[in-house]
TIRO-2110 file (N, C-alpha, C; in Angstrom, 1 decimal):
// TIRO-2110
0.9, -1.2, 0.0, N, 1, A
0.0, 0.0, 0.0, CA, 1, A
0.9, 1.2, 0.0, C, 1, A
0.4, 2.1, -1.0, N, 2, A
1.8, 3.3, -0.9, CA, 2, A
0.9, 4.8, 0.3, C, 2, A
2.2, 5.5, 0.4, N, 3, A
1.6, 6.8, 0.7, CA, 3, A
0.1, 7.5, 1.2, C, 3, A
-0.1, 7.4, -0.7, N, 4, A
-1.7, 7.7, -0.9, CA, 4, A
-2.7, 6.9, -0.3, C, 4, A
-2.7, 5.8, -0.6, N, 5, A
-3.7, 4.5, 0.1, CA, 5, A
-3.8, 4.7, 1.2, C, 5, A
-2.4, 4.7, 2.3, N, 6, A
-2.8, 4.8, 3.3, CA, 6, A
-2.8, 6.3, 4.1, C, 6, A
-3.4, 6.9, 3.3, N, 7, A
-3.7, 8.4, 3.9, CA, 7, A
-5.5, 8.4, 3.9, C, 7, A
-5.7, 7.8, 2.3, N, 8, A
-7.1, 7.7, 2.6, CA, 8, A
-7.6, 6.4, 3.9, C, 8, A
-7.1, 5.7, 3.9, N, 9, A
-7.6, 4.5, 4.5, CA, 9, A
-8.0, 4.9, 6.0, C, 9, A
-6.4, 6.3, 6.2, N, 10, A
-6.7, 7.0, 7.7, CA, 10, A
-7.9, 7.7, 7.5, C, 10, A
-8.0, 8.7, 6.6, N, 11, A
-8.8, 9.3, 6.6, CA, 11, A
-10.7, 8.5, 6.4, C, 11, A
-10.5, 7.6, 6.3, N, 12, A
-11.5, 7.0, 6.2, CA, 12, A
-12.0, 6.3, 7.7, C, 12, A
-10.9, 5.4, 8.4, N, 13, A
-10.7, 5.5, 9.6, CA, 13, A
-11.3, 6.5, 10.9, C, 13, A
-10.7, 7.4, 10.6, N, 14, A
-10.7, 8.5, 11.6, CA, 14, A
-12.6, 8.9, 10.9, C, 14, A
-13.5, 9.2, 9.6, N, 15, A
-14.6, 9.3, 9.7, CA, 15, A
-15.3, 7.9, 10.3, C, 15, A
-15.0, 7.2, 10.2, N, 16, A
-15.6, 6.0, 10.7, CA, 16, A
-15.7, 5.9, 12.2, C, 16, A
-14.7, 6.2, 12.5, N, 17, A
-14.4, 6.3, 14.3, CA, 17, A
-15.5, 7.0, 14.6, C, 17, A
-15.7, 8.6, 14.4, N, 18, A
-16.0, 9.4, 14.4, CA, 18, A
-17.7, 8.6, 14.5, C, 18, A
-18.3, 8.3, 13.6, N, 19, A
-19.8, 7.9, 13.1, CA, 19, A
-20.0, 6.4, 14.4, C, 19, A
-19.3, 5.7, 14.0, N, 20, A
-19.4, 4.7, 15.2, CA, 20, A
-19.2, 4.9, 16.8, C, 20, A
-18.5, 5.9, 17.3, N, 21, A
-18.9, 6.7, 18.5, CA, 21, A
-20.0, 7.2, 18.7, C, 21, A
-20.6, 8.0, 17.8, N, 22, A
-21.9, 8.6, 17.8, CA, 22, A
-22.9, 8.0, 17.6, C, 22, A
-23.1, 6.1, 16.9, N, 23, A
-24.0, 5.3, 17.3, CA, 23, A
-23.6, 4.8, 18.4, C, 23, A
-22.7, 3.9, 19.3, N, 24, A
-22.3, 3.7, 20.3, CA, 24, A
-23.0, 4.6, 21.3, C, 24, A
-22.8, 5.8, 21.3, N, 25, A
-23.4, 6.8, 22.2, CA, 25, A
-25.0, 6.9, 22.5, C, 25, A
-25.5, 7.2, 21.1, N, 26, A
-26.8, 6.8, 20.9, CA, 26, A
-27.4, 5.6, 21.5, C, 26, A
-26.8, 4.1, 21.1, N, 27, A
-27.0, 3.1, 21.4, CA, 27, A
-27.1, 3.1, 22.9, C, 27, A
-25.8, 3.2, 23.6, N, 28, A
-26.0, 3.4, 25.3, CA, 28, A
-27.3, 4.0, 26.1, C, 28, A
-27.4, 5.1, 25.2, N, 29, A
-28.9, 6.2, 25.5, CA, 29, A
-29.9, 5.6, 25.8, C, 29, A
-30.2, 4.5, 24.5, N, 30, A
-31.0, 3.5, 24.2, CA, 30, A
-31.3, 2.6, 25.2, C, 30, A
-30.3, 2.0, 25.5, N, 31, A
-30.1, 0.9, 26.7, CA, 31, A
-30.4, 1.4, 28.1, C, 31, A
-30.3, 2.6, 28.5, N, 32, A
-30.5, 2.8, 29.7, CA, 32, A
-31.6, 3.6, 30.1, C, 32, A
-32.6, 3.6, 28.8, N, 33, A
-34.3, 4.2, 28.8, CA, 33, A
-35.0, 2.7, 28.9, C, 33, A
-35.8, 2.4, 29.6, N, 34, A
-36.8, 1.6, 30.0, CA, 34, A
-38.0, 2.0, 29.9, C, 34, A
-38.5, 0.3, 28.9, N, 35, A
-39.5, 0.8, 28.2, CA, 35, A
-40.8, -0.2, 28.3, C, 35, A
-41.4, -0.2, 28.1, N, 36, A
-42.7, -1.0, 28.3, CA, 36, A
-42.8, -1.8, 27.0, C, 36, A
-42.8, -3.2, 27.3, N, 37, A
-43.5, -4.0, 26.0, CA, 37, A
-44.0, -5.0, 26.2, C, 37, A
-45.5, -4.4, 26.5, N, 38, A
-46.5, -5.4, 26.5, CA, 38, A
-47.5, -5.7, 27.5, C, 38, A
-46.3, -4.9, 29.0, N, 39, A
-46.6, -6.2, 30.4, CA, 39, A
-46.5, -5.0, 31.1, C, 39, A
-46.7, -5.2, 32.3, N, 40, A
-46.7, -4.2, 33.1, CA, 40, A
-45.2, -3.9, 33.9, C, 40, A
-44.1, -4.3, 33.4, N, 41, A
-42.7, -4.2, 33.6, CA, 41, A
-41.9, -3.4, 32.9, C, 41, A
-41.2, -2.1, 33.2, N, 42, A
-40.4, -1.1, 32.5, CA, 42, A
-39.1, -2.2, 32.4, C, 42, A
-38.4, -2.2, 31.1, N, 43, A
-37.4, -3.1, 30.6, CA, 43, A
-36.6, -2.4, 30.3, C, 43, A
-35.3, -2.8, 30.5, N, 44, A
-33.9, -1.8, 30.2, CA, 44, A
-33.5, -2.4, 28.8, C, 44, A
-32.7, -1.7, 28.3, N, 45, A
-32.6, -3.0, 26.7, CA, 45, A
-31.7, -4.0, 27.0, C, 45, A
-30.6, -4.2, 28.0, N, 46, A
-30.5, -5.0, 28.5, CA, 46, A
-30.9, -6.7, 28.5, C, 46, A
-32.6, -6.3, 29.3, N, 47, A
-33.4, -7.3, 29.9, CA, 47, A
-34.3, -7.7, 28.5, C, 47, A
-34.3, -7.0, 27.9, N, 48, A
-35.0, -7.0, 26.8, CA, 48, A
-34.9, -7.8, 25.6, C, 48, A
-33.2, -7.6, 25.6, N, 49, A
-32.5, -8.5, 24.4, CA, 49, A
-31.9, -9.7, 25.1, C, 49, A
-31.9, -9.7, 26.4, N, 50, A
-32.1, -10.7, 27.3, CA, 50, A
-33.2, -11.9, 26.8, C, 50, A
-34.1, -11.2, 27.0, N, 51, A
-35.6, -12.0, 26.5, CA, 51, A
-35.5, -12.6, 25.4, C, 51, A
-35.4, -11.5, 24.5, N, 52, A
-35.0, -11.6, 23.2, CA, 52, A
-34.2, -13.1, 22.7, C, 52, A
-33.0, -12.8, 23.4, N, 53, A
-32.2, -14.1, 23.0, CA, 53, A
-32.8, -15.3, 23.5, C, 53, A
-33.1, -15.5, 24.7, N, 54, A
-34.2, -16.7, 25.2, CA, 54, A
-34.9, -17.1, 24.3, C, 54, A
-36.0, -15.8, 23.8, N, 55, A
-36.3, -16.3, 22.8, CA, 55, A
-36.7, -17.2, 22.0, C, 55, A
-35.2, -16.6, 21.2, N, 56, A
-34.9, -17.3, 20.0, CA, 56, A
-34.2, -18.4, 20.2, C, 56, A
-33.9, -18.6, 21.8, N, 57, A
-33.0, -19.5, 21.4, CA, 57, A
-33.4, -21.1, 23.1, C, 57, A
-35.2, -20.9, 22.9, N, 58, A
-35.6, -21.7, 24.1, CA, 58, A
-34.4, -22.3, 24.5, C, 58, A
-34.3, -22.4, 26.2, N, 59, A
-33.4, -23.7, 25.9, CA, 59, A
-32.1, -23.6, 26.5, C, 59, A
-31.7, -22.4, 26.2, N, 60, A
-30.3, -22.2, 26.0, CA, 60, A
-29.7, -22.1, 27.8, C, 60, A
-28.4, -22.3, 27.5, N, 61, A
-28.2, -22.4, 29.2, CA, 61, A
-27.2, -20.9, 29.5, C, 61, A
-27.4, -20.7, 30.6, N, 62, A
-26.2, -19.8, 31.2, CA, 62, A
-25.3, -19.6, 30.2, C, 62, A
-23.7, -20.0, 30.4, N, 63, A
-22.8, -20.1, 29.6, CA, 63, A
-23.0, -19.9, 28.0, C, 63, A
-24.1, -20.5, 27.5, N, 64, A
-24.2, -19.6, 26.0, CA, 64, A
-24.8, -18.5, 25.9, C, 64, A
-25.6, -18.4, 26.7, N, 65, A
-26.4, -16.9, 26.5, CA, 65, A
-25.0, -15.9, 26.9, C, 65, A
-24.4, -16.1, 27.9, N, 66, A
-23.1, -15.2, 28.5, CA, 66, A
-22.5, -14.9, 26.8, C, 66, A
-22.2, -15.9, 26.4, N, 67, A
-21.5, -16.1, 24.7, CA, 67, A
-21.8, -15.2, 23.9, C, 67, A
-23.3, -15.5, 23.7, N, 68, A
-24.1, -15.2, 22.6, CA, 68, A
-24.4, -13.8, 23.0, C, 68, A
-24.2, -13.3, 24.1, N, 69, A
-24.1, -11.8, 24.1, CA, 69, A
-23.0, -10.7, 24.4, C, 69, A
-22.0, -11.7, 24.2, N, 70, A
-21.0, -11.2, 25.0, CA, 70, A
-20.6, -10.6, 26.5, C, 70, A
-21.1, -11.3, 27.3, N, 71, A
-20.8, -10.6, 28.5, CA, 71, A
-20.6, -11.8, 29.5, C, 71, A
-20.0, -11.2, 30.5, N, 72, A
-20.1, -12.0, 31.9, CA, 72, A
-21.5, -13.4, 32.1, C, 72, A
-20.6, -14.6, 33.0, N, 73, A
-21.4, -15.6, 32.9, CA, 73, A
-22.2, -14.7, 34.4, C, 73, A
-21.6, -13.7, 34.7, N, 74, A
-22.1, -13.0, 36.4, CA, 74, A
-22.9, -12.0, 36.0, C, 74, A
-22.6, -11.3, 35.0, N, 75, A
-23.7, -10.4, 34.4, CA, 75, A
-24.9, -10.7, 34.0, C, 75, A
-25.0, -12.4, 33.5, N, 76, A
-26.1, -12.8, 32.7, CA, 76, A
-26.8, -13.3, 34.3, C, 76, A
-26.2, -13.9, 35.1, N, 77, A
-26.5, -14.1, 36.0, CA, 77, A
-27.5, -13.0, 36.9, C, 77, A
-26.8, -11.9, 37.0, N, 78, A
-27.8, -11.1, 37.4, CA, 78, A
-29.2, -10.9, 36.7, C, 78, A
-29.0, -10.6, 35.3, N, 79, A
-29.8, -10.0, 34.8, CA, 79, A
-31.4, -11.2, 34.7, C, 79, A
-30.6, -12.7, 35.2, N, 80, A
-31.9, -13.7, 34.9, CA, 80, A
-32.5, -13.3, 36.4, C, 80, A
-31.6, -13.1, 37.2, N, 81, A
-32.5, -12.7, 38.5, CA, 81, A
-33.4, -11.9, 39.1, C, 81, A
-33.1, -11.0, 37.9, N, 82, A
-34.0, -10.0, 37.6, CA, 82, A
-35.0, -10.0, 37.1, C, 82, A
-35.3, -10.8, 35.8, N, 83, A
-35.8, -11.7, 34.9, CA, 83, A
-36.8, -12.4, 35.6, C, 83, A
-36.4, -12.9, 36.3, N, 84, A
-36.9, -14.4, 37.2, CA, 84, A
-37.7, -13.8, 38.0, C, 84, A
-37.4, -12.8, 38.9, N, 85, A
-38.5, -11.8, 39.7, CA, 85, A
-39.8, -11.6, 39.3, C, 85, A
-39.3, -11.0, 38.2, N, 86, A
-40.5, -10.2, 37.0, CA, 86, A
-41.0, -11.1, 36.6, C, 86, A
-41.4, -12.5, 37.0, N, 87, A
-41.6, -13.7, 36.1, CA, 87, A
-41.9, -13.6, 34.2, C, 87, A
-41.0, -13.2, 34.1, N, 88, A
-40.7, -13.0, 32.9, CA, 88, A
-40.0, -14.5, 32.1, C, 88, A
-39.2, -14.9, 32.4, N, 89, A
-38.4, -16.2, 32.4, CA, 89, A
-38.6, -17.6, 33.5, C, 89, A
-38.1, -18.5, 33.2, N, 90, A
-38.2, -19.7, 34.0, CA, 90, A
-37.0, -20.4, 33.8, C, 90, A
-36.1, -20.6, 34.8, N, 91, A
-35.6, -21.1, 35.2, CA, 91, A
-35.5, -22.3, 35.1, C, 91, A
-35.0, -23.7, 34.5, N, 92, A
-34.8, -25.0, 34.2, CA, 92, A
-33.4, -25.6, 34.5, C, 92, A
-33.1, -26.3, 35.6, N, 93, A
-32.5, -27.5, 35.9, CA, 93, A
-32.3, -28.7, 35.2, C, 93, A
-30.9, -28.8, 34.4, N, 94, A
-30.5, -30.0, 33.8, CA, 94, A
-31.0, -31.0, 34.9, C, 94, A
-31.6, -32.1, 34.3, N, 95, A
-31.4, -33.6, 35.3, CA, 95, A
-30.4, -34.2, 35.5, C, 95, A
-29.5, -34.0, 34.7, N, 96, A
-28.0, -34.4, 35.1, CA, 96, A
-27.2, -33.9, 35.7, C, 96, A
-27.3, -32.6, 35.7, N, 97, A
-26.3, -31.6, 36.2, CA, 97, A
-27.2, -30.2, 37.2, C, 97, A
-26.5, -30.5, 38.5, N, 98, A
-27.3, -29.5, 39.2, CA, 98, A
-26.9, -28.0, 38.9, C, 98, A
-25.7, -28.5, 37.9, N, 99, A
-25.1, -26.8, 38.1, CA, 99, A
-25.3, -26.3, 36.8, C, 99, A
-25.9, -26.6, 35.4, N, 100, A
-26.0, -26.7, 34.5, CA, 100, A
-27.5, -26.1, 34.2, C, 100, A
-28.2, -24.6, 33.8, N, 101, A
-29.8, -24.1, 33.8, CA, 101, A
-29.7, -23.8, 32.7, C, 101, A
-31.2, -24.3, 32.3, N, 102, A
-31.6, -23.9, 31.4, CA, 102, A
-32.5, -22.9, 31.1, C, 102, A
-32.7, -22.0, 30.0, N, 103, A
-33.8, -20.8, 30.4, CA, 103, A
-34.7, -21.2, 29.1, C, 103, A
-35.9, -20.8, 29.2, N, 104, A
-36.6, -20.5, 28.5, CA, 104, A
-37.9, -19.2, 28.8, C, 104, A
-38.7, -18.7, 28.7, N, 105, A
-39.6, -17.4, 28.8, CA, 105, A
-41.2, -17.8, 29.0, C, 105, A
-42.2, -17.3, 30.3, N, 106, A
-42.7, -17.4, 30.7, CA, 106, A
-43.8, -16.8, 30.1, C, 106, A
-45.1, -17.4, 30.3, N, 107, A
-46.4, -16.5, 29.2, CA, 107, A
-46.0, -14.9, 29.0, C, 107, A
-45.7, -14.4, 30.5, N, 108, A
-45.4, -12.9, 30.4, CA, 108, A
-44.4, -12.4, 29.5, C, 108, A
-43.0, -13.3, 29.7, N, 109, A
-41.8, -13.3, 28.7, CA, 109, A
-42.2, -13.6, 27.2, C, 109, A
-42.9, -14.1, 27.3, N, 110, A
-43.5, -14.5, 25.8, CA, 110, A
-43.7, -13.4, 25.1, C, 110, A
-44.7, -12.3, 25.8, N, 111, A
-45.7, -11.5, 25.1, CA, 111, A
-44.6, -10.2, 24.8, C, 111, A
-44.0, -10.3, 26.2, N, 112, A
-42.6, -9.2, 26.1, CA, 112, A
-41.4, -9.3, 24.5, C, 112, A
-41.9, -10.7, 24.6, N, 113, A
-40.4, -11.2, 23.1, CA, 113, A
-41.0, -10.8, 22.0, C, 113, A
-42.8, -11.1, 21.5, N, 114, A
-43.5, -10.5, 20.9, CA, 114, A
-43.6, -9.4, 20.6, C, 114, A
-44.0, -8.4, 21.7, N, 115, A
-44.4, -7.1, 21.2, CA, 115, A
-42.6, -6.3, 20.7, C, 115, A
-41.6, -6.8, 21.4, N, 116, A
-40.3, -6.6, 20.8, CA, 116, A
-40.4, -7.1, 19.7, C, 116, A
-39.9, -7.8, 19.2, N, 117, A
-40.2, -8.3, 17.5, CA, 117, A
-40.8, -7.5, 17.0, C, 117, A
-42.4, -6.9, 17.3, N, 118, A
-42.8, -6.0, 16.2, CA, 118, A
-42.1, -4.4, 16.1, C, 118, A
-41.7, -4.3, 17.2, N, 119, A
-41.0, -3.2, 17.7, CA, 119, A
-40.4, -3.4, 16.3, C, 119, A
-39.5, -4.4, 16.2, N, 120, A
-38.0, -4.6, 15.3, CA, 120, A
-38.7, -4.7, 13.8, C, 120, A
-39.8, -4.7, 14.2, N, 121, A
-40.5, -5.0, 12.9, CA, 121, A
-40.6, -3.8, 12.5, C, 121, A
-41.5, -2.6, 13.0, N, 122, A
-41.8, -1.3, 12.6, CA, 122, A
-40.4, -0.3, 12.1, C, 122, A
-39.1, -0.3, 13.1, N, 123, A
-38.1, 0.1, 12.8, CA, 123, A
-37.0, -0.4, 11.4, C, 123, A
-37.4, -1.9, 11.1, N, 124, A
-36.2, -2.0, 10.1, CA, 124, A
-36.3, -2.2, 8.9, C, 124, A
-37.4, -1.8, 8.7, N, 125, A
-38.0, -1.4, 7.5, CA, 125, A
-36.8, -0.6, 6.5, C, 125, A
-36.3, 0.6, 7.2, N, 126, A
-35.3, 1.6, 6.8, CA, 126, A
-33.6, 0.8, 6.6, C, 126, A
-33.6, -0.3, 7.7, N, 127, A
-32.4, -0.9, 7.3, CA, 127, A
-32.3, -1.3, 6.1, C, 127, A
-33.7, -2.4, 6.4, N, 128, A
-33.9, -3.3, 5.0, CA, 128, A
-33.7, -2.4, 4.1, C, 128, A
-34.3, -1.2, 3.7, N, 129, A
-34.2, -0.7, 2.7, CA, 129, A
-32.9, -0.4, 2.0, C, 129, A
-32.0, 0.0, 3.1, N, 130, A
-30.7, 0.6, 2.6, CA, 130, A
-29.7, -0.6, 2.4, C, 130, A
-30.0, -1.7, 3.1, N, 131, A
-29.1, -3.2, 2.9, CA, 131, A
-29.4, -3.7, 1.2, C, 131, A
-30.9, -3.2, 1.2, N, 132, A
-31.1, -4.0, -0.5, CA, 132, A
-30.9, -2.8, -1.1, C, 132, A
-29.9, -2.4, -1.4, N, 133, A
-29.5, -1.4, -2.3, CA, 133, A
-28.0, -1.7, -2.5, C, 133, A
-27.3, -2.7, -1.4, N, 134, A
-26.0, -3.1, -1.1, CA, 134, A
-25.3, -4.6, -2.1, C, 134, A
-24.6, -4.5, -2.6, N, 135, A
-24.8, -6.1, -3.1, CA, 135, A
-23.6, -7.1, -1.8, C, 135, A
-23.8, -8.3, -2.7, N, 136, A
-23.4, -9.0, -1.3, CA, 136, A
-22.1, -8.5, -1.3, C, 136, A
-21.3, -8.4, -2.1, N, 137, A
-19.4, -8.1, -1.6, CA, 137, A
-19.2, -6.9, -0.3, C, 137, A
-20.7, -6.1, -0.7, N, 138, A
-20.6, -4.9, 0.4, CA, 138, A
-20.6, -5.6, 2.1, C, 138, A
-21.9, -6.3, 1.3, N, 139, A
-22.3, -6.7, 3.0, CA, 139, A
-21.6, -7.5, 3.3, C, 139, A
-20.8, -8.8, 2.8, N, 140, A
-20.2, -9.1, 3.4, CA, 140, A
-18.7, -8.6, 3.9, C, 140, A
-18.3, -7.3, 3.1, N, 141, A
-17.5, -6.5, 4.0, CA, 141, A
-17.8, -6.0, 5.0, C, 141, A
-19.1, -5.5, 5.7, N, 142, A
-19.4, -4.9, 6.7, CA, 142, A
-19.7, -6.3, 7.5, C, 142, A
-19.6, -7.3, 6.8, N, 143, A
-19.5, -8.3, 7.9, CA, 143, A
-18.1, -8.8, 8.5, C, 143, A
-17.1, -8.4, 7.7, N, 144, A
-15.7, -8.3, 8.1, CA, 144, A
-15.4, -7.5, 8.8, C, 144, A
-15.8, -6.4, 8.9, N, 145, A
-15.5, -5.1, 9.6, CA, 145, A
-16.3, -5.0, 10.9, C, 145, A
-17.3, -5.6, 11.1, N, 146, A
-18.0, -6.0, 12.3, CA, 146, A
-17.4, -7.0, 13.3, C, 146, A
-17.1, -8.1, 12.6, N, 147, A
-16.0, -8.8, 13.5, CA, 147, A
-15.0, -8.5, 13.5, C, 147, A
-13.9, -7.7, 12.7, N, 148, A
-12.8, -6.9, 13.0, CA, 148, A
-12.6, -6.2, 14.5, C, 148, A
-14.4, -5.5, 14.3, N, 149, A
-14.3, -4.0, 15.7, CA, 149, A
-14.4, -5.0, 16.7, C, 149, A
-15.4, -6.0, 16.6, N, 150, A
-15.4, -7.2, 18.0, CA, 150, A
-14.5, -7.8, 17.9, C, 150, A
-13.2, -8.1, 17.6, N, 151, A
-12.1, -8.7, 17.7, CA, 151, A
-11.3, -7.6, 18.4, C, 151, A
-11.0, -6.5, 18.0, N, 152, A
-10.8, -5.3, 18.6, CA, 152, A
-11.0, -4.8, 20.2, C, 152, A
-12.3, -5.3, 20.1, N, 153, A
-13.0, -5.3, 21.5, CA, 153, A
-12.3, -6.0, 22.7, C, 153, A
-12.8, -7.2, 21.9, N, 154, A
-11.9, -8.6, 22.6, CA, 154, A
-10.7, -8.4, 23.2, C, 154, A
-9.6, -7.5, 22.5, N, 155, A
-8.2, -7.5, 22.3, CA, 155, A
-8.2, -6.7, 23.8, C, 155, A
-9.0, -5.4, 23.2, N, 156, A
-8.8, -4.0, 24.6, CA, 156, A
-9.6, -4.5, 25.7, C, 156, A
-10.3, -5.6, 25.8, N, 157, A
-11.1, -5.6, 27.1, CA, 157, A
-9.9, -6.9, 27.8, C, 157, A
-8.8, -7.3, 26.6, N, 158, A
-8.4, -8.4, 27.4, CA, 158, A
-7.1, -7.4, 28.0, C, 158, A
-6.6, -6.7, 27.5, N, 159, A
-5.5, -5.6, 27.9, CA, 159, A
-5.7, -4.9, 29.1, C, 159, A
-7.2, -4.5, 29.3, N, 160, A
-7.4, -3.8, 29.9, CA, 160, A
-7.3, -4.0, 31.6, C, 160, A
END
């Protein structure tokens, strides 16, 4: 890569930083307004995409939900206790393994995972629109560059 290349590449960089801070930011905003969906429980987005993942993903135990969202197996931990309160979720016990839970989502959790979905439904309408205007080499670059920034992530939270 000569000179020029990598002047744009910075300069492209540095606008990118710049744009992905200011969703980052936004996003956080997002996460720490609790909101109503459905039930009589104000949800953090958190708890929400909490649900969310349950979900989608009946079933799933501790240790992959920690995975599948990236965070603490103590984080997730909290956040089902929270969950669990609000009878939102239910709680499931491997028969083999006393230390091993499974989660799945409670009528209430249910309606909660629901009215989210349409939520997701009303909003991405605008994604969709601007993704099918993309061809796939794009998107699968932004799918390179997505796991790049989470690999990135990885690196500074293991440094840190």
């Amino acid at each position: 890569m000569d000179k020029h290349e990598q002047a744009l590449v910075l300069q492209f960089l540095r606008r990118f930083d710049q744009v992905f801070h200011r969703v980052l930011n936004k996003m956080n905003k997002l996460e720490k307004k609790p909101r109503h969906y459905g039930t009589d429980h104000l949800l953090y987005g958190s708890e929400i995409h909490t649900i969310e993942a349950i979900g989608h993903n009946p079933g799933i135990s501790v240790t992959e939900l920690a995975d599948f969202q990236g965070v603490t197996k103590g984080a997730v931990s909290q956040l089902i206790q929270k969950l669990e309160k609000k009878n939102l979720i239910i709680r499931m016990k491997n028969m083999n393994s006393d230390k091993q839970v499974f989660l799945k989502l409670s009528d209430i959790g249910n309606i909660a995972f629901t009215v989210h979905d349409d939520f997701h439904a009303k909003i991405f309408p605008e994604l969709v629109g601007a993704l099918k205007q993309a061809d796939k080499q794009t998107l699968d670059s932004m799918e390179v560059m997505l796991e790049a920034i989470e690999r990135f992530c990885d690196k500074a939270i293991e440094e840190a």
